[in-house]
BAKOLKE-691334 format. One record per residue (C-alpha): chain; x, y, z. Coordinates in steps of 0.25 Angstrom, whole numbers, plus 5000, padded with zeros to 4 digits. Layout:
% residues N
R chain east north up
R A X Y Z
...
//
This chain:
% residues 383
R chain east north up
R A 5424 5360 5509
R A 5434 5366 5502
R A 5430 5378 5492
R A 5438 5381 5478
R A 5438 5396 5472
R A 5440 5399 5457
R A 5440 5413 5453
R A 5439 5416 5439
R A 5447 5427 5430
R A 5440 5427 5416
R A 5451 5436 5409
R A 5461 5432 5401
R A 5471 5441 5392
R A 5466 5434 5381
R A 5457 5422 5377
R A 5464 5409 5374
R A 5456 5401 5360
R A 5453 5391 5369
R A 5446 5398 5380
R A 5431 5394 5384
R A 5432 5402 5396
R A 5424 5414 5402
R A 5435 5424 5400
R A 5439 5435 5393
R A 5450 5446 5390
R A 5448 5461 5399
R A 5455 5471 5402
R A 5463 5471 5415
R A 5455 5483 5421
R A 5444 5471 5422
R A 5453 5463 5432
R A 5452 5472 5444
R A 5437 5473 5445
R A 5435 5457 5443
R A 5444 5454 5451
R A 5437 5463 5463
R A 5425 5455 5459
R A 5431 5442 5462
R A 5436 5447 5476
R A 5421 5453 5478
R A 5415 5438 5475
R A 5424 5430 5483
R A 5421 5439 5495
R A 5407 5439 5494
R A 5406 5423 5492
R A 5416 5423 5505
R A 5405 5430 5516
R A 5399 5416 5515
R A 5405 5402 5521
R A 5412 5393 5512
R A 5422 5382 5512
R A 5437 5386 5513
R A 5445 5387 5498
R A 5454 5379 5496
R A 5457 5381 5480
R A 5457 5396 5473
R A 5457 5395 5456
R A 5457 5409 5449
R A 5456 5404 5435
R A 5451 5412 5422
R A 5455 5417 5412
R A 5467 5422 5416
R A 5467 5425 5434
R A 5482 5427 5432
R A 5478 5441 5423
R A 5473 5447 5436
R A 5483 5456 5444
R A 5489 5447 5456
R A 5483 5458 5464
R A 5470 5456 5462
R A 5472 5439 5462
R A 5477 5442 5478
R A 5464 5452 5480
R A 5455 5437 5476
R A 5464 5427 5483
R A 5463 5437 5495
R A 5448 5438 5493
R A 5447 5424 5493
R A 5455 5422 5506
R A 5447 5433 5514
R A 5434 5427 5508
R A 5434 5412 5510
R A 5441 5401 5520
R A 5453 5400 5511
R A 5463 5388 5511
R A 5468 5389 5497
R A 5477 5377 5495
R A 5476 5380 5480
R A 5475 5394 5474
R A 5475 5393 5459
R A 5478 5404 5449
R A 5476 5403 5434
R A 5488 5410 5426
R A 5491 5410 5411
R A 5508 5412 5411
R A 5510 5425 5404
R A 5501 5431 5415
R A 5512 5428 5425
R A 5523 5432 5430
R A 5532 5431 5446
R A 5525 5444 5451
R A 5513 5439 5447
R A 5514 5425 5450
R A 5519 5430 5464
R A 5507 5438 5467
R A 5498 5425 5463
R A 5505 5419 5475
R A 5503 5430 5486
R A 5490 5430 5482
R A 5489 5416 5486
R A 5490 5407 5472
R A 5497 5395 5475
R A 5493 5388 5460
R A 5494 5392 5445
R A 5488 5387 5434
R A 5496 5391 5423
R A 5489 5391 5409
R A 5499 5389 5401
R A 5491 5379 5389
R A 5502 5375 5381
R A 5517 5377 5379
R A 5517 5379 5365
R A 5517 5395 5360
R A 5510 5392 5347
R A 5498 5384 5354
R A 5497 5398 5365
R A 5495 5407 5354
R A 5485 5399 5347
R A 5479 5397 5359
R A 5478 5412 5363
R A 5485 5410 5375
R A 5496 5423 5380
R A 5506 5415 5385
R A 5518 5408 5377
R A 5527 5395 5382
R A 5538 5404 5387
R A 5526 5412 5399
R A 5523 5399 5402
R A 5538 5397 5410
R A 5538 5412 5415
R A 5525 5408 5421
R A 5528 5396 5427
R A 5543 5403 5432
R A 5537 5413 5440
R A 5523 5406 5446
R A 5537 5395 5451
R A 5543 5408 5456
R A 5532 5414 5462
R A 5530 5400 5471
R A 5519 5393 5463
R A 5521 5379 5466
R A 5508 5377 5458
R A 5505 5378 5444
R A 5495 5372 5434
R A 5498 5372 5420
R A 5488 5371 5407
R A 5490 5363 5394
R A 5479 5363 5383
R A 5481 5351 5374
R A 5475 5355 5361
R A 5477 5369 5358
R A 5479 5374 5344
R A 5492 5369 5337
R A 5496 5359 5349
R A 5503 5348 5344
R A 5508 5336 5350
R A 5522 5341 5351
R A 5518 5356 5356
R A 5509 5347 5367
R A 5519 5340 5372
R A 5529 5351 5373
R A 5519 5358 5381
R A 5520 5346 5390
R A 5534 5347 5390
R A 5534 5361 5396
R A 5524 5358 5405
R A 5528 5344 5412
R A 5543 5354 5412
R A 5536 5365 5420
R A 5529 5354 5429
R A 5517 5361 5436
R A 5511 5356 5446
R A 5497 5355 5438
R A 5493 5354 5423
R A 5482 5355 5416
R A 5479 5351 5402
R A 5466 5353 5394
R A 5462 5348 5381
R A 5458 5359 5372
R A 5444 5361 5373
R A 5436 5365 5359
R A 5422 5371 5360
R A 5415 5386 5358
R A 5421 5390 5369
R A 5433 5395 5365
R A 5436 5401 5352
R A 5446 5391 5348
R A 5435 5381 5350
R A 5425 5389 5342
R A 5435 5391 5331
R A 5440 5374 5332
R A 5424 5370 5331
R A 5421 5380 5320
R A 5433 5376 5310
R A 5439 5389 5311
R A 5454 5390 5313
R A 5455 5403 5323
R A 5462 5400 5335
R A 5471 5391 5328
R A 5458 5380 5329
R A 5462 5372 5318
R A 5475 5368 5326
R A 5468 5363 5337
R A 5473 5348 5339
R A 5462 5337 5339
R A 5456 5330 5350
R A 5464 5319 5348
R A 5478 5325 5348
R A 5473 5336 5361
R A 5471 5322 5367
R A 5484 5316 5365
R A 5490 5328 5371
R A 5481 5327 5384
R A 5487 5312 5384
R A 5502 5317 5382
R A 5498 5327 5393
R A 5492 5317 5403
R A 5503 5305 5401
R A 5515 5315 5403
R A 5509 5324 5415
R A 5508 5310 5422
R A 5523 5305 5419
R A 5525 5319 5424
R A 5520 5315 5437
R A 5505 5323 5435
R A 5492 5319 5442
R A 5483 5319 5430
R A 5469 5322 5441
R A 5461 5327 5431
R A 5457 5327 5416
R A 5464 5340 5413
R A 5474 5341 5427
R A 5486 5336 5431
R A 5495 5339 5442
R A 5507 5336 5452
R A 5505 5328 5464
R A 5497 5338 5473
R A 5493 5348 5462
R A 5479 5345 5457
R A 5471 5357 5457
R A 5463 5358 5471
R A 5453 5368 5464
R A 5451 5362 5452
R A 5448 5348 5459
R A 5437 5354 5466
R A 5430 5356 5452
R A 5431 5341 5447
R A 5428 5337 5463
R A 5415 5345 5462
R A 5421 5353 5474
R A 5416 5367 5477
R A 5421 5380 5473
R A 5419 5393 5471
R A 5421 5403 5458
R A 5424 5421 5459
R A 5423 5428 5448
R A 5416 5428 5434
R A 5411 5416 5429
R A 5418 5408 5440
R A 5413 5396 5444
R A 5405 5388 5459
R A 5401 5376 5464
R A 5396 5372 5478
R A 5393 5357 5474
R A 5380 5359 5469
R A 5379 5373 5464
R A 5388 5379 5453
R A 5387 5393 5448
R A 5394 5403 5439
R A 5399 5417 5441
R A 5395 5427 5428
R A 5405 5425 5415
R A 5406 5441 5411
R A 5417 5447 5421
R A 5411 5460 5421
R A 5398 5455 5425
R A 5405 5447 5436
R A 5411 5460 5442
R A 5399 5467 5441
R A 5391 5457 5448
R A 5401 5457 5459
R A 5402 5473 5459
R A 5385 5474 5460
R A 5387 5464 5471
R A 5377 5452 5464
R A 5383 5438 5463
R A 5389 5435 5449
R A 5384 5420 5451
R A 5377 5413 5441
R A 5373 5400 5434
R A 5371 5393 5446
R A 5368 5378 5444
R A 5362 5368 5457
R A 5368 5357 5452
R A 5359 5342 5454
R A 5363 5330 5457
R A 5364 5325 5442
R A 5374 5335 5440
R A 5380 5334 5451
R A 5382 5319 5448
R A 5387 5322 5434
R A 5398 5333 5439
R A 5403 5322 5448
R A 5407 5315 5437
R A 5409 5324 5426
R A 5420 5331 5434
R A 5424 5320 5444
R A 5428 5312 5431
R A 5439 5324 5428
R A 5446 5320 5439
R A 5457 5307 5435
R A 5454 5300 5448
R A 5439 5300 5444
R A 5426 5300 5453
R A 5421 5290 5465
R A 5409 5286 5457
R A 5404 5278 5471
R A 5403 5292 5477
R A 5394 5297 5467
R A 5385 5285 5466
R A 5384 5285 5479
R A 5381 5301 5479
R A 5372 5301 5468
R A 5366 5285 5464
R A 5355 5291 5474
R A 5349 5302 5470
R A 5353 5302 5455
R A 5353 5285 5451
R A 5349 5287 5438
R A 5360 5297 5434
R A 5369 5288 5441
R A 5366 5274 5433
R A 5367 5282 5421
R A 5381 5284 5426
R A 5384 5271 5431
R A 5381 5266 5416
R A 5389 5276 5409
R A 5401 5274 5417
R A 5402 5260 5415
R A 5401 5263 5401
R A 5412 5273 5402
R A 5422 5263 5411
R A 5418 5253 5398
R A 5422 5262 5387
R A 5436 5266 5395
R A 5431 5281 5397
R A 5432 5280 5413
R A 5439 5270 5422
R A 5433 5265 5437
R A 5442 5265 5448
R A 5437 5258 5459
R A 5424 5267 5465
R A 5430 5278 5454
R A 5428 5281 5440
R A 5437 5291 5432
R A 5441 5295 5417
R A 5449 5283 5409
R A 5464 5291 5408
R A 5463 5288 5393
R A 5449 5295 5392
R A 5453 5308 5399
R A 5453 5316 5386
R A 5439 5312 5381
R A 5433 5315 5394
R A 5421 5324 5390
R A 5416 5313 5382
R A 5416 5303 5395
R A 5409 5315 5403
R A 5400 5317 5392
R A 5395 5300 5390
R A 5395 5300 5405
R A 5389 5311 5409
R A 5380 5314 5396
//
């Protein structure tokens, strides 16, 4: 079985208002060392047998801060460590971090995709945002990964960042649909303790620009704008948040909503075996020192059963626009877990009744029209 890699960089040169991630700001002298440790994990997990790699992700943070030297050092490590046969090598970038020398290197090192974290279009809605790039980086960005040979690229929209309006949404659109990546991401602001946008927007407060934040109703009407024109565009919309060109779905990032394994270097990085997941440590300096001591920065390991199992199946399978075989999961799990599954069975049926989700044939999906309230279809039919 195919094996994807993700390898986390949690530093950023600044930390975006929206942000609920594990990342922080540190001095470049930090980046050596860490990335040293990454090397040091990947070959000690490559002296036993796996399967061959096929997808590489190094995401953050911001992966595209590290100096290309020692991206090549990791991707080397990776190749001399493990069966490699990386159809899809994926690197994270925010535009004002790149330029042609640098997006050049990125492809010796092997990189054949970028995902370019470029948000929004609109200059006002960066800044509030915290973002370091501006409209303009965007297009240098984009002019040198094409000049360096990346026929890949992924771009990011957020619908609902602080003063979006309808007009400054659809412009954004405009100057995406004109760039025309291959893949395109949209996510709808998410508002929780996370981040300190979402601290502020929950307390009242109006730091961060939080009383600016469109409601839910407006973010979305963007999504909807976002999904009806990356269609006429000739997009494949494949999963709630992903849409891409003929050919260009993310391989690495199908393997999580397929429950396919992978494995995740470097702190607080992710794995999954198909029944097992664990966690590295958060805290970078503690990752590197655990790696330096020669101990396992392995934590928070979870066996998962058969009930969760069976709720991953659908919780992530239902990301996905073409649904899930519900006739491979009843016969897979109606045996050992028939309670749970005529539980199921009911609530689905509600569901299809109320025009949350839709059967097609032994399959059931997401309604198209329901996309944007899909927690709350999880939540009733899961909960």
């Amino acid at each position: 079985m195919s094996l994807g890699v993700y390898i986390q960089v949690p530093f950023c040169q600044t930390k975006c208002t929206y942000c609920n991630f594990h990342t922080g700001v540190v001095s470049s002298d930090r980046h050596r060392p860490y990335a040293e440790a990454v090397c040091r994990e990947i070959a000690n997990a490559g002296e036993s047998p796996h399967s061959t790699v096929d997808t590489v992700y190094v995401g953050g943070g911001t992966p595209s801060l590290l100096d290309p030297a020692h991206l090549a050092k990791i991707m080397d490590t990776l190749r001399a460590s493990f069966r490699s046969e990386a159809l899809e090598a994926t690197l994270e970038a925010d535009p004002e971090t790149i330029a042609p020398e640098k997006a050049a290197a990125w492809v010796a090192a092997g990189f054949n995709r970028i995902s370019l974290g470029s948000q929004s279009f609109d200059d006002r809605e960066l800044q509030a945002a915290g973002r370091m790039h501006r409209r303009a980086d965007i297009f240098k960005a984009v002019e040198s990964l094409r000049g360096a040979g990346i026929r890949n690229i992924s771009m990011d929209l957020i619908a609902g960042l602080p003063h979006q309006a309808p007009g400054s949404w659809e412009k954004s659109l405009d100057e995406l649909l004109g760039i025309r990546p291959e893949h395109v991401s949209v996510y709808m602001l998410e508002i929780d303790e996370g981040s300190r946008l979402g601290r502020e927007s929950l307390a009242g407060g109006s730091r961060y620009s939080a009383q600016s934040i469109p409601d839910d109703d407006t973010i979305a009407d963007f999504y909807e704008s976002a999904r009806q024109r990356l269609a006429a565009a000739g997009y494949e919309h494949y999963e709630i948040s992903n849409w891409g060109l003929p050919g260009h779905r993310s391989s690495h990032n199908l393997k999580y909503w397929l429950r396919k394994p992978y494995l995740g270097f470097g702190a607080g990085a992710h794995s999954f075996d198909g029944v097992m997941r664990w966690a590295n440590a958060h805290d970078p300096a503690r990752y590197v020192v655990c790696i330096e001591q020669g101990s396992s920065p392995s934590e928070q390991f979870e066996g998962l059963t058969p009930f969760q199992i069976l709720d991953e199946e659908f919780f992530v399978g239902l990301r996905l626009l073409e649904g899930i075989d519900l006739a491979r999961i009843e016969s897979e799990f109606s045996g050992e877990l028939p309670a749970r599954m005529a539980a199921l069975r009911e609530r689905i049926e509600r569901l299809l009744s109320l025009g949350f989700i839709e059967r097609d044939g032994g399959r059931i999906r997401l309604a198209h029209d329901r996309l944007t309230v899909s927690n709350e279809v999880f939540i009733q039919l899961l909960g």
